[in-house]
C-alpha positions in Angstrom: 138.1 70.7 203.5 138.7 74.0 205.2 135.7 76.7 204.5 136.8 80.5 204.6 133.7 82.9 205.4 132.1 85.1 203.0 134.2 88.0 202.0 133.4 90.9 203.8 132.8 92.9 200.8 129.8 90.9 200.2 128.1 94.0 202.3 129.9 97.1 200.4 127.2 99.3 199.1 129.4 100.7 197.0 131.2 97.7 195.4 134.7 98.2 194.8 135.0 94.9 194.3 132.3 94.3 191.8 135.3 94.5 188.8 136.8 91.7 190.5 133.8 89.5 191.2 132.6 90.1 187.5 136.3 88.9 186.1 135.5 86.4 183.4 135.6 82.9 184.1 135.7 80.0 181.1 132.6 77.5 181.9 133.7 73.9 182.6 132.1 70.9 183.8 131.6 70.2 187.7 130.1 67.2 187.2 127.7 65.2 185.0 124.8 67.4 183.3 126.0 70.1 185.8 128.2 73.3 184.8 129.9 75.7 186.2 128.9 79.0 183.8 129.1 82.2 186.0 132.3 84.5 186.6 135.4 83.9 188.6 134.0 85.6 191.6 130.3 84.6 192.0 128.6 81.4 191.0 126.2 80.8 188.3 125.4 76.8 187.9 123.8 74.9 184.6 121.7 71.8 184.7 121.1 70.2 181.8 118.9 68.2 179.9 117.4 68.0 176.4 114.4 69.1 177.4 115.0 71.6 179.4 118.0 73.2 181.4 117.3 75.1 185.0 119.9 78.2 185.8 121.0 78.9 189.5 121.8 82.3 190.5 122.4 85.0 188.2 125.5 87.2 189.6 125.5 90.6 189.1 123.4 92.9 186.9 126.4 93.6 184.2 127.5 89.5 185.2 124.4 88.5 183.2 125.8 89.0 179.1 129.3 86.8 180.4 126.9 84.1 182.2 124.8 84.1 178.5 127.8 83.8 177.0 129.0 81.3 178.9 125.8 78.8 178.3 126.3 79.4 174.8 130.0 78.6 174.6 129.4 75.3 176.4 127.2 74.4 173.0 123.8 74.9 175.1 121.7 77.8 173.6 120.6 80.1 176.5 116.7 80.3 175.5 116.6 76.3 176.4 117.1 77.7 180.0 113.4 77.2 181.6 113.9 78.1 184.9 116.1 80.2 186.9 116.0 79.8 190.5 118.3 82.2 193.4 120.2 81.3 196.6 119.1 84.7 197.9 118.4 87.5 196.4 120.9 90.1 196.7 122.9 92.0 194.3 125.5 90.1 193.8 123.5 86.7 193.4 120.5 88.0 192.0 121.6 90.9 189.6 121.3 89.2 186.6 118.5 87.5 187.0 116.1 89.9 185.4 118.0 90.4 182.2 118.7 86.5 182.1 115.1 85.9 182.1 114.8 88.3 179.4 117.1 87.1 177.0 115.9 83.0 178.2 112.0 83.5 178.8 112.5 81.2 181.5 110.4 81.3 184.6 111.8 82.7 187.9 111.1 80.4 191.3 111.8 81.9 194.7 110.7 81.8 198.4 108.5 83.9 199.2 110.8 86.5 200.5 113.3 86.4 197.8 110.3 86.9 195.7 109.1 90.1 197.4 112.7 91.4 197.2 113.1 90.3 193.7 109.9 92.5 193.0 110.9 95.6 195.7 114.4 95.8 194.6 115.8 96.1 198.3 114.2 94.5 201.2 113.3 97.0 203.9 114.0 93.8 206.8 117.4 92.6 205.2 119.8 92.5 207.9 122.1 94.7 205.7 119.2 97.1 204.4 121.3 100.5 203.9 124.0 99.1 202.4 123.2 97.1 199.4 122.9 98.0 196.1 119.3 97.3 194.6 118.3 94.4 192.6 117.0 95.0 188.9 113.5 94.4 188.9 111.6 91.5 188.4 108.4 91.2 187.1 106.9 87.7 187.3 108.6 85.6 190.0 107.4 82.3 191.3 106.5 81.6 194.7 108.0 78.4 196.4 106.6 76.3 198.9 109.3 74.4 201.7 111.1 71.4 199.8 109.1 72.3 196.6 110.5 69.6 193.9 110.8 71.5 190.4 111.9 69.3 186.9 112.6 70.8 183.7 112.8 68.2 180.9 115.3 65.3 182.8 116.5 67.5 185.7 114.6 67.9 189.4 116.1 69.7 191.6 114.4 70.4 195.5 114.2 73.7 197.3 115.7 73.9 201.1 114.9 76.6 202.6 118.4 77.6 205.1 117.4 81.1 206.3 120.2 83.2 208.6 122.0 85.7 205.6 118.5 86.5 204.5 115.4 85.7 205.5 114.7 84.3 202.7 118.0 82.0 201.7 117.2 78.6 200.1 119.4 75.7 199.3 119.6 73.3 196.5 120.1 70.0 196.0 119.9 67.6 193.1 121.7 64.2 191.4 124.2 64.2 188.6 125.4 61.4 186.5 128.4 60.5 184.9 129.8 57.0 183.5 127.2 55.2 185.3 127.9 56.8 188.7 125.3 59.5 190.3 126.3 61.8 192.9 124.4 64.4 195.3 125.4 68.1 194.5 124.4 70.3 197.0 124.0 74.7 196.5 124.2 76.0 199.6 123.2 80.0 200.2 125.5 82.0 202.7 124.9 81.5 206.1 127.2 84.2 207.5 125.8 86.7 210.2 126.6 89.8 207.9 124.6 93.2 208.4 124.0 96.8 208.2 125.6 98.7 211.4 123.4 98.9 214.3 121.6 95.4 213.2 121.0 92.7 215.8 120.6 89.3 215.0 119.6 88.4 218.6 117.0 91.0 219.4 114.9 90.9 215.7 111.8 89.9 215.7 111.5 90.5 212.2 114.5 88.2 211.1 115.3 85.0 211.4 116.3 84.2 215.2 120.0 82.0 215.9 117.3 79.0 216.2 116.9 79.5 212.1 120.4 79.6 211.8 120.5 76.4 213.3 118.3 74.6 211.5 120.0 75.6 208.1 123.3 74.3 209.4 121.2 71.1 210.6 120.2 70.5 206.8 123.8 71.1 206.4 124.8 69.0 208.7 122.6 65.7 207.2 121.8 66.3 203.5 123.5 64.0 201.5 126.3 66.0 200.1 129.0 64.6 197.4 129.6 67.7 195.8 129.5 71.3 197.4 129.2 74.6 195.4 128.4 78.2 196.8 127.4 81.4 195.9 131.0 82.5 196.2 132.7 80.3 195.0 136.2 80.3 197.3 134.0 79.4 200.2 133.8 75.8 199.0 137.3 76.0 197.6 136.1 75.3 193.9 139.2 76.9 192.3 141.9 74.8 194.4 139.8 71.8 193.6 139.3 72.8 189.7 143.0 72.8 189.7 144.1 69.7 191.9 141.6 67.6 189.5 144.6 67.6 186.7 146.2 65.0 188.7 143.0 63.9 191.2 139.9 63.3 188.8 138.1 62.9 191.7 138.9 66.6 193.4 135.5 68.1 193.5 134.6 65.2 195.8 134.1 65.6 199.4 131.3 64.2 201.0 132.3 65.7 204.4 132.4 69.4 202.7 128.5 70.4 203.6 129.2 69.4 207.5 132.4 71.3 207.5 130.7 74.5 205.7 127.6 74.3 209.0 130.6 73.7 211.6 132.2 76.9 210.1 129.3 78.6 209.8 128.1 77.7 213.6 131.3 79.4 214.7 130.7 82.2 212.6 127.0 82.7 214.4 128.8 82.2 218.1 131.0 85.0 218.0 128.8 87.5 216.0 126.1 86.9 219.1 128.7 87.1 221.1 129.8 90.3 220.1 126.1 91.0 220.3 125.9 90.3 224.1 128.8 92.6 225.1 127.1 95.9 223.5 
């Protein structure tokens, strides 16, 4: 599988293409207890269980009645949501998190820096501070610890903490069963060296040096990984796979995907340092 980076609107203040990541998307099954329920552009993922179901990532503010409504359509109710949990907490990942906790009562988990920029709105040492829109505010948020295991009723999912597009980027990985057959779905936060003009990954103290970097594409790189999904979802290909898995029920499958996605994102980091050296 061929990764494509990030889109470079992912940094546009103004978001012209906010219409287009917010286009409506009909929910459907990835795998197991694990759904697919945000919009067409950005990724919003159910788990689960009687007892319990846990929500990654919220999309954008106005993303957050379409990601409700996609829970419900699915025959889930969304106030059986108990925890919500972020890849990182920009705008366009994090934006609906506030008014999906409001409608769910769930709790809200995050590092510790996602937390503080769920609570400040914009992150004063986010490498593209300037430039992004804020994040609506909110109030009670969680604070993780490294590889912190959370359950909720039948589902456990474990927190990774792959810093590099924010500071405070976390990963996460969990186990999904289907006719007898459990597989390792990995969420894996951007890793792309995107920023605010002027910003230097290689001479900030305050942000996470290419040594980070590396040891998010290491976890990458050795995490077991059957299924990948990301906060954008054409990084991992999802909508080529959705549609090859009319003839291939096995399309969302690819167990080299997560070492592909750290040898892309490696590259990514060697020419954006490189560029870096030449100023």
């Amino acid at each position: 599988m061929l990764v494509a980076p990030l889109p470079a609107q992912d940094v546009n203040a103004s978001c012209s293409s906010c219409a287009v990541w917010n286009k409506p998307q009909r929910p459907f099954r990835i795998y197991g207890n694990t759904y697919y329920v945000g919009t067409h552009g950005l990724s919003s993922v159910l788990i689960a269980s009687e007892g319990g179901h846990v929500l990654i990532d919220g999309a954008l503010q106005e993303s957050a009645p379409l990601i409700a409504a996609n829970v419900r359509s699915l025959g889930f109710r969304i106030e059986d949501v108990k925890l919500i949990v972020t890849s990182h907490a920009h705008f366009d990942h994090a934006g609906g998190v506030a008014e999906l906790q409001r409608l769910s009562g769930a709790r809200v988990a995050a590092s510790p820096w996602s937390a503080d920029a769920l609570k400040r709105a914009v992150p004063r040492d986010d490498p593209q501070f300037g430039i992004l829109r804020p994040v609506a505010h909110v109030a009670q948020v969680e604070i993780l610890r490294a590889n912190e295991i959370l359950s909720v009723g039948a589902v456990t999912i474990t927190e990774h903490s792959t810093p590099g597009h924010t500071p405070g980027g976390t990963s996460w990985t969990w186990r999904s069963c289907e006719n007898g057959r459990c597989l390792n779905l990995v969420y894996a936060d951007s890793l792309s060296p995107v920023s605010a003009d002027g910003y230097l990954f290689s001479r900030r103290k305050e942000h996470p040096q290419p040594d980070d970097f590396e040891r998010s594409f290491s976890f990458l790189d050795t995490t077991p990984c059957d299924i990948l999904i990301t906060p954008h979802p054409e990084v991992s290909h999802l909508w080529e796979r959705l549609e090859q898995r009319n003839s291939r029920p096995d399309a969302m499958i690819d167990p080299a995907a997560c070492h592909v996605l750290a040898e892309t994102s490696r590259e990514q980091l060697r020419k954006r340092l490189a560029t870096e050296s030449a100023k």
